[in-house]
N, C-alpha and C positions, 0 to 999 in steps of 0.2 A: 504494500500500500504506500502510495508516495506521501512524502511530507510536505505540509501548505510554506512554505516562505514568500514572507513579504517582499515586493520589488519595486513599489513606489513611492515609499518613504512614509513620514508618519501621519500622516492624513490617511490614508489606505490600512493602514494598523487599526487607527481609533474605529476605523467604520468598521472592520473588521470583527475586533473587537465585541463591537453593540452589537453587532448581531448574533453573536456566538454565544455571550450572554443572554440573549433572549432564549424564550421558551416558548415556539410556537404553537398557536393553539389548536385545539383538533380539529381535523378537518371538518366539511358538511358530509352528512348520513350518504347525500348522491358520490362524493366519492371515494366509499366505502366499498368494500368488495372488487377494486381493479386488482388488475395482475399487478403483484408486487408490493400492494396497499395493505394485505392483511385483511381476510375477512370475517364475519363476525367472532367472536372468539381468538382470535389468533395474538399472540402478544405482539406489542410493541417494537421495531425495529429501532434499542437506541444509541447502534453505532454511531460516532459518528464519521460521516462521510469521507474524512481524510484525517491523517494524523498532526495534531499539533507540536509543532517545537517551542515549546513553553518559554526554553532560551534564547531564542532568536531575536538579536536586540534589534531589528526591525521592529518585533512587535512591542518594544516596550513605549510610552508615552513618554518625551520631551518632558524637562524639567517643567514646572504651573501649568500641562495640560489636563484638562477635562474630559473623562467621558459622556457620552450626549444622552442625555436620558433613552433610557432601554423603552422600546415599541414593540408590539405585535406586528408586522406587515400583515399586508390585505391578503386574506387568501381567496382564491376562483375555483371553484369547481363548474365544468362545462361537461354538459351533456348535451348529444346531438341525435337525431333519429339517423336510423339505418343509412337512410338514402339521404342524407342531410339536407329535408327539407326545409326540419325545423331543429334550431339548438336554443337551449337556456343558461343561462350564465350566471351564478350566484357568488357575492363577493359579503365581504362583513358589512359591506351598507347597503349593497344595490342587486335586487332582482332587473335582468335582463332574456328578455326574449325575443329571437331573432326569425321571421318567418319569410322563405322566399315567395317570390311575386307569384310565381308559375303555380303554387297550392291557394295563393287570393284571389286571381288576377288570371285573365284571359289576355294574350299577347297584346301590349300597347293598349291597355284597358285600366281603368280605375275601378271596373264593375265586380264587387265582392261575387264570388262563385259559391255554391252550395258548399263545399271542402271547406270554404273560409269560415261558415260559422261555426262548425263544432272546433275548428283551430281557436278561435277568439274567443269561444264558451269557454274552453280551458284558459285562457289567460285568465280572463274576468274573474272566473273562481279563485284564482293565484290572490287576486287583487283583493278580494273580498278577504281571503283566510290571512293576508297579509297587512287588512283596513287600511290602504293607502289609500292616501287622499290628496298626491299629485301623481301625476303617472305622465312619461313624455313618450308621443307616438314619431318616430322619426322616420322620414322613407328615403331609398339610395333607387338607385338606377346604376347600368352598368354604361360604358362611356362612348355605347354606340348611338347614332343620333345626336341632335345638335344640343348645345350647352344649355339653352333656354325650350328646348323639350324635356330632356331631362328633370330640370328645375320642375315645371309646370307637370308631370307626371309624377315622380316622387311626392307633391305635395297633395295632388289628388287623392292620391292612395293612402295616402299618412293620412289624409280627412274620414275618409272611407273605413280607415281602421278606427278611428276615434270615435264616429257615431255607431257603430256596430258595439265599439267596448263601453259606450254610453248607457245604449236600451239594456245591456246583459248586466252592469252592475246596478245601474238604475238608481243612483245616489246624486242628488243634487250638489255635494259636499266636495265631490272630486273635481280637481281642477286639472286642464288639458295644457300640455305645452306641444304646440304639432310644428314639425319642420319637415320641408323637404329639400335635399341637399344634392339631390341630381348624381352623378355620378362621382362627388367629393367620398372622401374617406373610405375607397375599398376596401374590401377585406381579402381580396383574393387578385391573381393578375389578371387583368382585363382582356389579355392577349390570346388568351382561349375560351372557350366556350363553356367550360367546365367554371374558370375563374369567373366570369360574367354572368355564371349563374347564381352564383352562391353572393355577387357583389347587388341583383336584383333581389330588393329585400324590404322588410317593415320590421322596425325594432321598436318594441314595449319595452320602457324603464320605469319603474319606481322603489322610491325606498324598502329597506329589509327590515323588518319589525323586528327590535329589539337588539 
């Protein structure tokens, strides 16, 4: 097993450091049971990952340096369907849901299809069991077509998903933040058809109770 030394001086130590110190918290229930994760029952994995050289005066801190108070980082667990039509994203604050166009949406259409409502029924319950009470509906395009189609389709559909997840929570209380951003921010390369698929999308966000 190799051993970790430092090689950017003590800046890169201290961060170092804080995080080795910390003690991260357990994952979410969804990514329990991977390969490698340990499933129910199975003990904890607390090697850890590489070996420390305790004397490596790389790692020691410069005379009147601080350590930076110890944090949790964010954790994500993402689940995706078979066919990655649909994936969820849950983090320490933010439930996200990502649904391609092609399971809402008839080519170059903002017209919700039958598929789309039991998709949205399940979000809307997400939203209920989680009583959020802002939720932001955001839609992409992939970067075929011109820059103001895009726009003007992405936000269509981002509307389309917002009064459908209206009538199914049915709470006056909820408030909508809807954007369409056209073919900004993919997630996948645009340069094939597979990439362009999965960049055609409607993403549900909102807070994570508790």
């Amino acid at each position: 097993m190799p051993t970790l030394r430092a090689c950017c001086g003590t800046a890169l130590a201290a961060a170092l450091t804080t995080i080795l110190a910390v003690t991260p918290a357990a994952p979410p229930a969804a990514a329990q049971g991977r390969p490698g994760a340990g499933g129910p029952g199975s003990p904890a994995n607390t090697t850890p990952p590489v070996k420390i050289d305790s004397a490596d005066p790389d790692l020691k801190l410069r005379s009147g340096a601080k350590l930076a108070a110890g944090r949790v980082l964010d954790i994500k667990s993402v689940v995706e369907t078979e066919g990655g039509d649909e994936r969820r994203e849950d983090t320490n604050v933010d439930v996200t849901f990502a649904l391609q166009a092609e399971v809402l949406f008839g080519k170059d259409s903002a017209q919700l299809s039958g598929e789309a409502g039991k998709r949205i029924s399940s979000i809307a319950a997400e939203v209920k069991k989680q009583k959020a009470g802002a939720l932001r509906v955001f839609g992409f395009t992939d970067n075929l077509g011109s820059v103001a189609h895009g726009l003007s389709l992405s936000k269509e559909r981002a509307n389309a998903v917002q009064r459908q997840l209206a009538r199914e929570i049915g709470s006056s209380s909820v408030t909508y933040q809807i954007r369409g951003y056209g073919e900004q921010f993919p997630i996948a390369d645009n340069s094939t058809e597979e990439g362009r698929r999965k960049n055609r999308r409607v993403e549900v966000s909102f807070p994570r109770r508790g």
